[in-house]
C-alpha positions, 0 to 999 in steps of 0.5 A: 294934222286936224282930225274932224270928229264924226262921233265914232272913232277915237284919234288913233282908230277908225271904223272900219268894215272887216272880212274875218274870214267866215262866208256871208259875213262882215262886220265894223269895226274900231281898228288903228288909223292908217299912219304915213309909212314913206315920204311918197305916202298921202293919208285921205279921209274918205267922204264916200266908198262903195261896194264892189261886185268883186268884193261879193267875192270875198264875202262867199269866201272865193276869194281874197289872201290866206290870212285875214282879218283885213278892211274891205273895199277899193272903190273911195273918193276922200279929202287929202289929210296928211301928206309925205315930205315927197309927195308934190302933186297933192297937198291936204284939203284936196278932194281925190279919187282913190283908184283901186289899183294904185301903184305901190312902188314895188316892181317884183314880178315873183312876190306880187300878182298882177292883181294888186289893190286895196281891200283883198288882203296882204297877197295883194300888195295892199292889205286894207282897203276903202270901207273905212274912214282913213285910208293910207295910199302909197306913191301919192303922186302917181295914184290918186286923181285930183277932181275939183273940190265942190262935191256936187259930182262925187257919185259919178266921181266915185264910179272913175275908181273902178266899175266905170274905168272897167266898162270903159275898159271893156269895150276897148278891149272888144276894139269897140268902134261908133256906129257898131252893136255891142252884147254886154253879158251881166247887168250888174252895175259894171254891166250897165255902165258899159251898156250906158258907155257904148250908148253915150260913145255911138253904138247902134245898138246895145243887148245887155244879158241877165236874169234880174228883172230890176236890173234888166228894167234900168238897161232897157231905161238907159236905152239898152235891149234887155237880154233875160237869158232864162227865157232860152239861150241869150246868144239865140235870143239875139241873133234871131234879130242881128243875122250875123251877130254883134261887132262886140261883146263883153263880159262883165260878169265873170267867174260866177256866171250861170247858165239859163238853169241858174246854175253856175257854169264858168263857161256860159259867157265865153261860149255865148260870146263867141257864138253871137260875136260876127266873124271878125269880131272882138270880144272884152272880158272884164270879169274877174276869173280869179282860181285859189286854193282854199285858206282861211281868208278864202274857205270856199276858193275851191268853187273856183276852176282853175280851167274852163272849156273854151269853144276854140274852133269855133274862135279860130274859125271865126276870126275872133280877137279876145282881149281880157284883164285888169283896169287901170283906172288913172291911165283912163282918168284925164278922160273920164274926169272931163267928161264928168266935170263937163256935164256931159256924163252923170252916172248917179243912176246906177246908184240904188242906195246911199248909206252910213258905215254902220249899215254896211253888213246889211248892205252886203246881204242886199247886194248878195241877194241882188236887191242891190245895184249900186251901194254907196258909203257916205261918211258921218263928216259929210252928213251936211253936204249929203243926206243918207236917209232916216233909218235903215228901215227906210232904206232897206226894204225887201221889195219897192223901189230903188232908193237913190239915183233915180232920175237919168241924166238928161245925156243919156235921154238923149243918147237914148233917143237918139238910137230910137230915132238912127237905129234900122229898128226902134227897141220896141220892134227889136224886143218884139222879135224876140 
């Protein structure tokens, strides 16, 4: 195996981004490479990681295993390095998608949650995750997706990992068809991207919920309606203009939401949801709704319900389906990769910054504060093929502008046009009556 120096790790450590168990606080760290364990194991060097909204769960202490320390993060795009004597389908030098929820090869419904992955601990069947150099990823030949080698797409690419398989996921389980009106609650970067998709599938409108401004700015760019539900109840803005309500909505924020206080309330999306969703609806929830008890590696898990009130009569007298869970990126994949190799999607513009390893603590307090989307990792052996900027204080600003992945695809203008010009009512005439 040939290792490529990048000037920081020794041969047998890594740089690493680590959750010692302490809210609000993440470090980097020199920790031992990943090592084949079985012969369906592939090792990959990761070229490009990002920060999810999930792992802002673990980083306020909610969520995540008992015991830390571990490496966070389960979104990753990378080059094949080393490969087990079983493993067929990929083979080193191959550029790969790292899915968040990989097969592990154990089938044992007692010991291991439904919920596992990369980068929440060892509860989770896998203890370290994507924000480092190597990552070892079990059963190769059913968990990673091949994509072609040139890098020219990998911040779309990166997205099939998770927050763009989940948007996708989510309209599905609202049993979204062409043609229909979506309400997706939470414009964080999921949000958007399941705003973008239900555009790009041939929605005749799409509402898209939240309180950041910034945010709310790139759904109406995308050709969304922006929902600001501190301005009055987002169930009640909307049906002010759509009589009967939405064929669909979606949730994509989940346990952390808030009501038009900004205080927290767990059932604020599902109650909003049921009251703007048109009787015989659907409705989607993607968001994580994850309650544990307090340990070291989750301290503050008790801020987490197990239970919430649900509007059930107002569900059963409405006819209403509910569909809720987890992603399962490869199943999705063949699709998703076609369209981005074909062109037809480029999903760069949900990304806000691009950064180096080192820099990630301070990514996670902008992305805790909301100054961030979309961070993306780039790692030091791509410096010739990307550039991540000049210094962090370039990049990192309190106020001003998004930093990367500013420009829009000329698809989506043109599934945004598109809506003015089939919509019964342009945005601006739909805004207005809001």
């Amino acid at each position: 195996m040939s290792t490529l120096p990048n000037g920081r790790s020794k041969p047998s450590t890594m740089r690493a981004t680590v959750w010692n168990g302490i809210p609000y606080q993440v470090t980097i760290k020199s920790v031992p490479k990943p090592r084949l364990q079985t012969s369906e194991d592939v090792v990959v060097r990761l070229t490009s990681a990002a920060i999810c909204g999930s792992d802002l769960h673990i980083y306020r202490g909610i969520n995540g295993s008992a015991t830390p320390p571990w490496v966070l993060g389960h979104e990753g795009v990378g080059i094949v390095q080393e490969v087990g004597e079983a493993v067929q389908n990929v083979k080193p030098g191959d550029r790969v998608v790292v899915p968040a929820l990989p097969e592990d090869g154990v089938l044992n419904l007692q010991d291991v949650p439904v919920l596992a992955g990369f980068g929440f601990g060892d509860e989770f069947g896998l203890r370290d995750g994507l924000q480092a150099e190597y990552i070892r990823v079990p059963q190769a030949d059913v968990s990673l997706i091949p994509i072609p080698h040139y890098p020219s797409h990998e911040l779309s690419y990166l997205m099939i990992s998770d927050i763009w398989a989940t948007a996708w996921t989510c309209l599905d389980f609202s049993g979204f068809q062409p043609g229909e009106t979506v309400a997706v609650f939470g414009a964080g970067p999921v949000g958007l991207l399941c705003a973008y998709t239900a555009l790009f599938r041939g929605a005749a409108r799409v509402y898209i919920v939240d309180h950041v401004k910034r945010r709310l700015a790139k759904a109406k760019e995308i050709g969304a309606v922006p929902i600001d539900f501190t301005r009055g109840n987002a169930a009640s803005q909307i049906l002010k203009v759509e009589k009967l309500g939405v064929n669909r909505s979606c949730d994509c924020c989940g346990e952390e939401c808030l009501n038009e206080e900004l205080k927290p309330q767990q059932n604020a999306i599902i109650n909003d949801m049921v009251s703007v969703t048109i009787p015989g609806g659907g409705m989607g929830q993607v968001g994580v709704y994850l309650a544990q008890t307090p340990a070291p590696g989750r301290p503050e898990a008790d801020k987490i319900a197990p239970t919430l009130d649900f509007p059930m009569t107002a569900f059963w007298g409405k006819n209403l389906s509910l569909k809720a869970g987890i992603v399962n990126p490869v199943a999705l994949a063949p699709q998703l990769v076609q369209l981005i190799m074909s062109g037809r999607v480029d999903l760069s513009w949900v990304v806000t910054s691009v950064i180096g390893l080192e820099e990630v603590p301070e990514a996670y307090r902008r992305f805790e504060k909301k100054l961030e989307t979309k961070v993306v990792i780039r790692f030091k052996w791509e410096y010739d093929e990307w550039s991540v900027g000049n210094s962090a204080s370039d990049r990192f600003k309190e106020e001003g502008g998004d930093n990367a992945g500013q420009a829009l695809h000329n698809g989506v203008e043109h599934q945004k046009n598109g809506a003015r010009k089939t919509s019964w009512k342009s945005l601006e005439d739909i805004e207005s009556e809001l």
